[in-house]
C-alpha positions as CSV (number, residue, x, y, z in Angstrom):
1,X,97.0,98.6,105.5
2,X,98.8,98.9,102.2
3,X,98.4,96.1,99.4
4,X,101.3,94.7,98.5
5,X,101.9,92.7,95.4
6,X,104.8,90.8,94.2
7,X,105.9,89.1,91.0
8,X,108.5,86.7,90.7
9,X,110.2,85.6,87.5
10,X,111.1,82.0,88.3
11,X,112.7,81.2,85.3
12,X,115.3,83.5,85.6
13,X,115.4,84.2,89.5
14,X,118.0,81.7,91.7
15,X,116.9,82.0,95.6
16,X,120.0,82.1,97.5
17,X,120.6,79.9,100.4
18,X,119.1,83.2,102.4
19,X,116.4,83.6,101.1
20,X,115.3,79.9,100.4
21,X,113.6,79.6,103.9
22,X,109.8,80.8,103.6
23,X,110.3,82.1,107.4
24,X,112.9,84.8,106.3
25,X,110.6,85.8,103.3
26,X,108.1,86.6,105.5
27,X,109.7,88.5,107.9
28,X,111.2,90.6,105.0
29,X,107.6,91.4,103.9
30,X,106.6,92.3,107.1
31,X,109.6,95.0,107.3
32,X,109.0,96.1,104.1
33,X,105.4,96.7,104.5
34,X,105.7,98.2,108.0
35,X,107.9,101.1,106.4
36,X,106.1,104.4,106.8
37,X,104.2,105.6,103.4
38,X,102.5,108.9,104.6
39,X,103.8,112.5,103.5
40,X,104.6,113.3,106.7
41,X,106.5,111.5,109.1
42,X,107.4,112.0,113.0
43,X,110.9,111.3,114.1
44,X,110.6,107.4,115.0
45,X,109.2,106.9,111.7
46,X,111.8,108.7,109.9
47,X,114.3,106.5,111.8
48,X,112.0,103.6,111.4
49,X,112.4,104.8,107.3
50,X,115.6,104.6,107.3
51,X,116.1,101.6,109.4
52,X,117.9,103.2,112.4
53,X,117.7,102.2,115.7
54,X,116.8,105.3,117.5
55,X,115.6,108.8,116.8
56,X,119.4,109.9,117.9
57,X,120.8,110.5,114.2
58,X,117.2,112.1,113.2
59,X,117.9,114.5,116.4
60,X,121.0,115.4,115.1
61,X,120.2,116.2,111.5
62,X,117.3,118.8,112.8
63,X,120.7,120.9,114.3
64,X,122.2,120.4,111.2
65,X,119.2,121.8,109.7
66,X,117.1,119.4,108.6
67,X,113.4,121.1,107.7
68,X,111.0,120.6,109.9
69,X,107.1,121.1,110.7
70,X,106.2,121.7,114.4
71,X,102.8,121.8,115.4
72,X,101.9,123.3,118.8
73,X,105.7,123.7,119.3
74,X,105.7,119.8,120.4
75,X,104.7,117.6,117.9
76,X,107.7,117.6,115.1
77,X,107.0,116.2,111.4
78,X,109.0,115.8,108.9
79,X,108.0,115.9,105.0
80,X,109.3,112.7,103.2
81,X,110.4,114.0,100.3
82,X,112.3,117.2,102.1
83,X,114.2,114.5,103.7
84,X,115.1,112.8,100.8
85,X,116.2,116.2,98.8
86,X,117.8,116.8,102.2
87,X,120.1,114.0,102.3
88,X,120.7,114.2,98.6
89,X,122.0,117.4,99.4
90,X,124.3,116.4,101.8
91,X,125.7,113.6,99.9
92,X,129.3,113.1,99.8
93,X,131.8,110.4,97.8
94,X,133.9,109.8,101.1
């Protein structure tokens, strides 16, 4: 498990009504830390990455050509940081 470590600024920070209950805090911890961190990534992480819902968008940016790693022609990986460069790439000011 990664360690996680935070540091608020009190003097400085005002807590929003949204973020005033502990609860929410929490469960915004637990998203944050449950992100994937390793190099290489398989489809449901990518999506988990980028907080989509299913592997569906992730399926459709492989046709698109989207880099990928397959090993035994089943098992497909994704590099993190190919993905990032990837969707830099394809970044647009629509």
């Amino acid at each position: 498990m990664a360690k996680v470590t935070i540091t608020l600024d009190t003097e400085d920070m005002q807590l929003t009504e949204d973020f005033k209950s502990v609860g929410q805090l929490v469960t915004m911890l637990k998203a944050a830390t449950n992100i994937p961190s390793a190099p290489y990534m398989t489809k449901s992480e990518v999506a988990r990455f980028m907080g989509l819902k299913s592997v569906t968008p992730v399926d459709k940016w492989i046709k698109k050509g989207l880099p990928v790693v397959k090993i035994d022609g089943m098992n497909t990986l994704i590099k993190r940081q190919t993905l990032i460069d990837w969707l830099a790439e394809h970044e647009t000011t629509e």
